[in-house]
FILOBA-17469 format. One record per atom (N, C-alpha, C): residue in three letters; atom name; x, y, z negated. Coordinates in steps of 0.05 Angstrom, whole numbers, always signed. Example, Ala and Ser with C-alpha at 12.3 -4.5 7.8 and 13.67 -1.06 7.14 Angstrom:
<r aa="ALA" at="N" px="+264" py="-114" pz="-156"/>
<r aa="ALA" at="CA" px="+246" py="-90" pz="-156"/>
<r aa="ALA" at="C" px="+264" py="-66" pz="-156"/>
<r aa="SER" at="N" px="+257" py="-45" pz="-142"/>
<r aa="SER" at="CA" px="+273" py="-21" pz="-143"/>
<r aa="SER" at="C" px="+258" py="+1" pz="-157"/>
//
This chain:
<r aa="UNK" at="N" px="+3190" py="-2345" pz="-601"/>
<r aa="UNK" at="CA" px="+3175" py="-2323" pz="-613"/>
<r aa="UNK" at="C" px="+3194" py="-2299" pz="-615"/>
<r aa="UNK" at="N" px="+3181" py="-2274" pz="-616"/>
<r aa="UNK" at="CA" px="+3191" py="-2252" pz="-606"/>
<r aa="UNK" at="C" px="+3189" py="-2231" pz="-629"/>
<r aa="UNK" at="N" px="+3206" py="-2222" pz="-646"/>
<r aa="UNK" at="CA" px="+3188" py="-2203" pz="-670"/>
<r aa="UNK" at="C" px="+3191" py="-2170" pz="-655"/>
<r aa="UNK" at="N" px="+3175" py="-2154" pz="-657"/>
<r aa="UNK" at="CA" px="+3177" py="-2130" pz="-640"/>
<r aa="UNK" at="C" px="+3161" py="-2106" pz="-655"/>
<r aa="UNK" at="N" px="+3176" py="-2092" pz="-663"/>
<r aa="UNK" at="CA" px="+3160" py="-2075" pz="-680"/>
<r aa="UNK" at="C" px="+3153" py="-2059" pz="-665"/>
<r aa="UNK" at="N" px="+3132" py="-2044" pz="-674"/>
<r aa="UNK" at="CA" px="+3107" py="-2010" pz="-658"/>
<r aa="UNK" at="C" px="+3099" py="-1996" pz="-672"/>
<r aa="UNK" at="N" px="+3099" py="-1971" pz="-667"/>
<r aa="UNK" at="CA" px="+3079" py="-1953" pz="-673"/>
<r aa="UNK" at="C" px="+3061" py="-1951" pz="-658"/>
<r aa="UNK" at="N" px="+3039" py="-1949" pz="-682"/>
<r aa="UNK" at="CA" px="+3008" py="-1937" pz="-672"/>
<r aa="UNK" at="C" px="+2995" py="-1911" pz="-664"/>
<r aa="UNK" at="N" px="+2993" py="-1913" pz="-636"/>
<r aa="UNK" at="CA" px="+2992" py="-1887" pz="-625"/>
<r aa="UNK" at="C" px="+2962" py="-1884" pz="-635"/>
<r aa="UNK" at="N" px="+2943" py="-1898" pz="-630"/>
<r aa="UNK" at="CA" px="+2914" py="-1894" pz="-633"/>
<r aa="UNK" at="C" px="+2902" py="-1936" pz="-631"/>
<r aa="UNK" at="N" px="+2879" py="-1920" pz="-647"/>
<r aa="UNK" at="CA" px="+2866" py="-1946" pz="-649"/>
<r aa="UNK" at="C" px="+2867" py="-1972" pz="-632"/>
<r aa="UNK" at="N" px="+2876" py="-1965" pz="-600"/>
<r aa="UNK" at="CA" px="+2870" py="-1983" pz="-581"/>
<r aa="UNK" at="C" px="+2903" py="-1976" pz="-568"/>
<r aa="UNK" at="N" px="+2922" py="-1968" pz="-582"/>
<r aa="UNK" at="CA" px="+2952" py="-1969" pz="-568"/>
<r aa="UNK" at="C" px="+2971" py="-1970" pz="-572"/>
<r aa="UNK" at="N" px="+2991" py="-1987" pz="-572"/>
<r aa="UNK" at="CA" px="+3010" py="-1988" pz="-592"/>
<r aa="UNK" at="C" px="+3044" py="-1981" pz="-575"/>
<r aa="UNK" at="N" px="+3062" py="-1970" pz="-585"/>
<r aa="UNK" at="CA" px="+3083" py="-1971" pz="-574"/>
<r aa="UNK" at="C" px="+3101" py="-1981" pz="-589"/>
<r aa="UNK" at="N" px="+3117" py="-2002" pz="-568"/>
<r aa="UNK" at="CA" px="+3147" py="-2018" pz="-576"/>
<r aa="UNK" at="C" px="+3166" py="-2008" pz="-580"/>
<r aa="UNK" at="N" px="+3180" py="-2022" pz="-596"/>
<r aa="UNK" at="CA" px="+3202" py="-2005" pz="-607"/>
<r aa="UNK" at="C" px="+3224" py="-2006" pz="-583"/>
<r aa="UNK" at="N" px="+3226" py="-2029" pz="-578"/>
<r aa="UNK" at="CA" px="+3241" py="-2055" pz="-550"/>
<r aa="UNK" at="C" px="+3222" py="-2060" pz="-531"/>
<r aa="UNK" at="N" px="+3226" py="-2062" pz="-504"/>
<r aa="UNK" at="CA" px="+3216" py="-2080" pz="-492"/>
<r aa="UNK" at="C" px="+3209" py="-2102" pz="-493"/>
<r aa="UNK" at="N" px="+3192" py="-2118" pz="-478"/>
<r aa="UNK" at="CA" px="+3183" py="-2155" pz="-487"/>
<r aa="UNK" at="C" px="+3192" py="-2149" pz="-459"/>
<r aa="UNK" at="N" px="+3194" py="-2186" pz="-460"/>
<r aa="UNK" at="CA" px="+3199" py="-2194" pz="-430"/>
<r aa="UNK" at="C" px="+3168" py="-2201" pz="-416"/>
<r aa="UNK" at="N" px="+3150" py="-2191" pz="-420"/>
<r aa="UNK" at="CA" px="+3112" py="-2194" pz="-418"/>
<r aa="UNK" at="C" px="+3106" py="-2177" pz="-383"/>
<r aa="UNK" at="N" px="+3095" py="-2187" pz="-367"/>
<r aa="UNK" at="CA" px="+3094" py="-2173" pz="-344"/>
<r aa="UNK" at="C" px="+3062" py="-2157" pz="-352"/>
<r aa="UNK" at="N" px="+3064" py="-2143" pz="-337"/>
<r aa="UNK" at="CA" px="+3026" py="-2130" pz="-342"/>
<r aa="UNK" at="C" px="+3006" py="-2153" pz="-338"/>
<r aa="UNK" at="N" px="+2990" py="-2155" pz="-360"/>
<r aa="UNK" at="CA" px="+2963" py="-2179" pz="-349"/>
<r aa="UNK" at="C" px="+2973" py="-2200" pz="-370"/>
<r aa="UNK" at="N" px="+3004" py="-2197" pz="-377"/>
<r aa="UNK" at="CA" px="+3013" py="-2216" pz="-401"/>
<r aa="UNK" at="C" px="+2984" py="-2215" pz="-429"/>
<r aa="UNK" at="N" px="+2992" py="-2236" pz="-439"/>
<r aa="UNK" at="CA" px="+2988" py="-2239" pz="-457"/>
<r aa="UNK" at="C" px="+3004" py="-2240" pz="-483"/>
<r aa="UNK" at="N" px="+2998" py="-2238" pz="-512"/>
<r aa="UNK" at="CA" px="+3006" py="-2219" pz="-532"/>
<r aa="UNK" at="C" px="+2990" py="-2234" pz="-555"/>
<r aa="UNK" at="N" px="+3004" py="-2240" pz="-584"/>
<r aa="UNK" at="CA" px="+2994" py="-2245" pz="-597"/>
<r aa="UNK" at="C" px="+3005" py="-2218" pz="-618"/>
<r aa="UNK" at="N" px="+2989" py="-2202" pz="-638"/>
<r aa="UNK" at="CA" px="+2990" py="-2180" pz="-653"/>
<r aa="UNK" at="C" px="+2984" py="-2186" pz="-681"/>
<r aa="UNK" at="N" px="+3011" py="-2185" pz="-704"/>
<r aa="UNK" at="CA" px="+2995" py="-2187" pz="-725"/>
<r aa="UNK" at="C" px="+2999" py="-2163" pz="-742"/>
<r aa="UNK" at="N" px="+2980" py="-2152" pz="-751"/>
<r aa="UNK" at="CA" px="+2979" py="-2131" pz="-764"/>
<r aa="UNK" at="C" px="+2993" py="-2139" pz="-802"/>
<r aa="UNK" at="N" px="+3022" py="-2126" pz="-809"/>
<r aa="UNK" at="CA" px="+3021" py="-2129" pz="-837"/>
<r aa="UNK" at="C" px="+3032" py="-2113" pz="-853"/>
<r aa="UNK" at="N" px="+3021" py="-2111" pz="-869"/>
<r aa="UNK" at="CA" px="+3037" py="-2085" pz="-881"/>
<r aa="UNK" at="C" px="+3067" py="-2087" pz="-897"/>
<r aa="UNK" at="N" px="+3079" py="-2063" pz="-891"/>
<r aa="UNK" at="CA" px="+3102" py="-2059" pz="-899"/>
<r aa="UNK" at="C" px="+3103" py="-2075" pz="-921"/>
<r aa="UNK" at="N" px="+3095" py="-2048" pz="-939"/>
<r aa="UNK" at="CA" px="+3101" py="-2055" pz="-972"/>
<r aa="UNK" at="C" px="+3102" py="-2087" pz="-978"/>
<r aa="UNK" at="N" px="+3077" py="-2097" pz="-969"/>
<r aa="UNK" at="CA" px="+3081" py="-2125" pz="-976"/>
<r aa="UNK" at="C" px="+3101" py="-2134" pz="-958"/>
<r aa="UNK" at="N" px="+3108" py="-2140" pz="-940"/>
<r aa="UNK" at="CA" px="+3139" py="-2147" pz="-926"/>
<r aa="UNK" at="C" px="+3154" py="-2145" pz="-945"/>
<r aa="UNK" at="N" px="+3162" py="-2115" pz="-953"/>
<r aa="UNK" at="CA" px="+3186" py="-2110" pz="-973"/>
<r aa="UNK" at="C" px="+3182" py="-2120" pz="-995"/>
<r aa="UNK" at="N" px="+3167" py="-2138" pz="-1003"/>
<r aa="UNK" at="CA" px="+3160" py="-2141" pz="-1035"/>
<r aa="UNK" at="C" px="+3166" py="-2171" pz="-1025"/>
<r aa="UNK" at="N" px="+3153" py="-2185" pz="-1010"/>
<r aa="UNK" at="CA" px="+3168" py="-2219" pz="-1002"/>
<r aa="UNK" at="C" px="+3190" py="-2216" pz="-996"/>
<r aa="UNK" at="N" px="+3199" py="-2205" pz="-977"/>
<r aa="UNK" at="CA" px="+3228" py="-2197" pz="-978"/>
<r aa="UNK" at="C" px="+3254" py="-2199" pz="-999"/>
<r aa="UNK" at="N" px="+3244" py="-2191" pz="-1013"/>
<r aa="UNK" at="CA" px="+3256" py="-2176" pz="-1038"/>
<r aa="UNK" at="C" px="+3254" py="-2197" pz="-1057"/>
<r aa="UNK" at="N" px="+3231" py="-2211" pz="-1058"/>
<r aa="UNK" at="CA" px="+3231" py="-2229" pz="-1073"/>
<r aa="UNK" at="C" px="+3246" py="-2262" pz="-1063"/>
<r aa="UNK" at="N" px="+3245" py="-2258" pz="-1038"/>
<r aa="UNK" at="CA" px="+3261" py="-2284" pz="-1025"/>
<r aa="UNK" at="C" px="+3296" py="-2283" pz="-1035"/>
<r aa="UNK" at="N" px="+3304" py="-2256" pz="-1030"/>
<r aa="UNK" at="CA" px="+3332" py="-2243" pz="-1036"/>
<r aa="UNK" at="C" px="+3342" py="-2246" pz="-1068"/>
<r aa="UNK" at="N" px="+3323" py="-2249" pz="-1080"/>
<r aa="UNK" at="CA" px="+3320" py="-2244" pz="-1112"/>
<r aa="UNK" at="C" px="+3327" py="-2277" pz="-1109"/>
<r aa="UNK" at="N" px="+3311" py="-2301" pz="-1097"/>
<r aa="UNK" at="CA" px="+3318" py="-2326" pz="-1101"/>
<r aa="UNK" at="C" px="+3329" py="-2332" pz="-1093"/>
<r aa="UNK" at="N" px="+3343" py="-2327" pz="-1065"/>
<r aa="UNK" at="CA" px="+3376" py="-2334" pz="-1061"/>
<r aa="UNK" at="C" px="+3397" py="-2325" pz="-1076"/>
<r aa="UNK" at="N" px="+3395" py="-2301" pz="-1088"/>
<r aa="UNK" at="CA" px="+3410" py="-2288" pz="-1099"/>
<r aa="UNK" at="C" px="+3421" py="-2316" pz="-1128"/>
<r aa="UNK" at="N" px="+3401" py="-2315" pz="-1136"/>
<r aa="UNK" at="CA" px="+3397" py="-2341" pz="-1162"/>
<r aa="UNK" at="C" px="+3406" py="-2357" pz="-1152"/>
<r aa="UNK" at="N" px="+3393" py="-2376" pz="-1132"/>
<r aa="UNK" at="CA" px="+3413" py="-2404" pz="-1120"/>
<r aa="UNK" at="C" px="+3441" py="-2399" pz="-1116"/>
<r aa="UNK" at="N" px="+3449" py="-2376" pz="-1108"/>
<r aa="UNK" at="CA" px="+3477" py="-2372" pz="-1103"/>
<r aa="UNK" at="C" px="+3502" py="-2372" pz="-1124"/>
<r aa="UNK" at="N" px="+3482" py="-2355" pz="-1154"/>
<r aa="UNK" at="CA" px="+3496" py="-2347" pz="-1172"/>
<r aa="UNK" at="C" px="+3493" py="-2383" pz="-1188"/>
<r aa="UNK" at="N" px="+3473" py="-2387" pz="-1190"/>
<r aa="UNK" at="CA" px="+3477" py="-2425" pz="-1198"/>
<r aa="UNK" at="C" px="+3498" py="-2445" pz="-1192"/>
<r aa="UNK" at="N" px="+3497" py="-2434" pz="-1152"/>
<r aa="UNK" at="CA" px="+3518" py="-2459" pz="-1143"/>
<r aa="UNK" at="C" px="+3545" py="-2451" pz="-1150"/>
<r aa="UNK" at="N" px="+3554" py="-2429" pz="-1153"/>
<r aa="UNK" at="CA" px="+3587" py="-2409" pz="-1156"/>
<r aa="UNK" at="C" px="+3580" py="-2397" pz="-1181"/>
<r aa="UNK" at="N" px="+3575" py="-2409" pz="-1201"/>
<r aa="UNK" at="CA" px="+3570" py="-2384" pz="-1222"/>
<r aa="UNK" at="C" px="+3607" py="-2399" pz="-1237"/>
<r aa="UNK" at="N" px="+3603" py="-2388" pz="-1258"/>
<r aa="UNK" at="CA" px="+3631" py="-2388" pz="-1278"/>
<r aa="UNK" at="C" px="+3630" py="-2416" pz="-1291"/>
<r aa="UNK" at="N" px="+3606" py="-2439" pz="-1287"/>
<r aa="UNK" at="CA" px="+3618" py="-2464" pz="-1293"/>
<r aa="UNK" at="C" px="+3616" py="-2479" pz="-1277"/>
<r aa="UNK" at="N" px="+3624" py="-2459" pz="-1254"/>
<r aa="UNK" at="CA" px="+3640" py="-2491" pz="-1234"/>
<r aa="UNK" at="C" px="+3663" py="-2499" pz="-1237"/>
<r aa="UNK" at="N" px="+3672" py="-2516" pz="-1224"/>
<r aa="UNK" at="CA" px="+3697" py="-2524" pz="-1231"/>
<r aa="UNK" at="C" px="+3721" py="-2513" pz="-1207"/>
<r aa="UNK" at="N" px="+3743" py="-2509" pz="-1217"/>
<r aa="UNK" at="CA" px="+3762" py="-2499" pz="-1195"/>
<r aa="UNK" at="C" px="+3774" py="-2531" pz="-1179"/>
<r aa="UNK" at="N" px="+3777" py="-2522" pz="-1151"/>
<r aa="UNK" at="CA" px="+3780" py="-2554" pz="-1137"/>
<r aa="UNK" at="C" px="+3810" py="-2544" pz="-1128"/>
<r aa="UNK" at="N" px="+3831" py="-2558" pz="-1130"/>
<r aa="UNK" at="CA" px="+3859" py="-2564" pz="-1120"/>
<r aa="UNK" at="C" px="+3858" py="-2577" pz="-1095"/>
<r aa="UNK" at="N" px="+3889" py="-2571" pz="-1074"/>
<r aa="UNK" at="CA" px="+3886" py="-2583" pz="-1053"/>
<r aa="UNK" at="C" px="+3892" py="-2614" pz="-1056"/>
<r aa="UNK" at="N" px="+3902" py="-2618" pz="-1082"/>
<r aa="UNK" at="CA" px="+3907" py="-2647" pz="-1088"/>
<r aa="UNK" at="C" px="+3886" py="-2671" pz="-1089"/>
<r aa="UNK" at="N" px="+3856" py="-2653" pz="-1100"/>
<r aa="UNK" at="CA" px="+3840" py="-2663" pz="-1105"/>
<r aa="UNK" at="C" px="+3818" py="-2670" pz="-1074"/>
<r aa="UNK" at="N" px="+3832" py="-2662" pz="-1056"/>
<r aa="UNK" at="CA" px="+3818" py="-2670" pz="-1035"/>
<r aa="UNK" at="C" px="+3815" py="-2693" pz="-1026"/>
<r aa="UNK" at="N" px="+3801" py="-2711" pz="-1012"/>
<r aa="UNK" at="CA" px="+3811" py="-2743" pz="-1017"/>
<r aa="UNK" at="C" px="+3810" py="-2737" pz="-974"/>
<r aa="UNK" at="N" px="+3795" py="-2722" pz="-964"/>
<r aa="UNK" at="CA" px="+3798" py="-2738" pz="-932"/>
<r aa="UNK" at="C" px="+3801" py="-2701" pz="-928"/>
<r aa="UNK" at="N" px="+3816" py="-2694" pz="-908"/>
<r aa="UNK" at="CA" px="+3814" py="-2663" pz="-905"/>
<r aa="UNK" at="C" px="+3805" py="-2662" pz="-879"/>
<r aa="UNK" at="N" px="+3789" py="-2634" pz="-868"/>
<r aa="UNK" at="CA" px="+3781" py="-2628" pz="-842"/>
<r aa="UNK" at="C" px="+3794" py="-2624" pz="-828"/>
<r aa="UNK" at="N" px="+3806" py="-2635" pz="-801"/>
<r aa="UNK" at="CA" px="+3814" py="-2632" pz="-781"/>
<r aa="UNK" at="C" px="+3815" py="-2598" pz="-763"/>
<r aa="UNK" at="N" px="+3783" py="-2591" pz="-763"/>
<r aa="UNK" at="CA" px="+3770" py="-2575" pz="-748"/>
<r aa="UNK" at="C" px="+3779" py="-2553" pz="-767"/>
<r aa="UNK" at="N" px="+3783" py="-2546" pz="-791"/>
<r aa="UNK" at="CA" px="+3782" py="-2528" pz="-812"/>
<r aa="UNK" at="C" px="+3805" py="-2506" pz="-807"/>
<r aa="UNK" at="N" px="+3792" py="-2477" pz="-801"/>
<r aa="UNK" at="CA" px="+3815" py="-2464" pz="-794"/>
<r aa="UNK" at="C" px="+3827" py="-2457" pz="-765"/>
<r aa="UNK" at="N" px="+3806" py="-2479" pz="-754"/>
<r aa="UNK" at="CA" px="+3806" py="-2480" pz="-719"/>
<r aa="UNK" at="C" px="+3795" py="-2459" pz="-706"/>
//
């Protein structure tokens, strides 16, 4: 799947922001949605990561030592 934004030149025409890789005669699936609402899910998805993040790292986690490691990564730093 391809996300491709346009402007609407007129009721029946749209222009790409980008190229598709679509030859003429292609076929096209079009969904019409509005911004505002975009930016408002958006925004609200950002708002709940934001929370999961401040939960998993907030100020009562605990601080981890390199002592406290029991098997270390090989690959780490590679």
């Amino acid at each position: 799947m391809v996300l491709v934004q346009a402007n609407v030149l007129d009721s029946t025409h749209l222009e790409l922001a980008t190229p598709i890789r679509t030859g003429r005669g292609g076929k096209v699936f079009v969904v019409i949605t509005d911004p505002a609402i975009v930016d408002s899910e958006r925004k609200q998805w950002l708002d709940g990561a934001s929370e999961m993040l401040r939960n998993a790292y907030g100020d009562s986690e605990p601080e981890y030592t390199p002592s406290m490691v029991r098997e270390s990564n090989p690959d780490y730093g590679a």
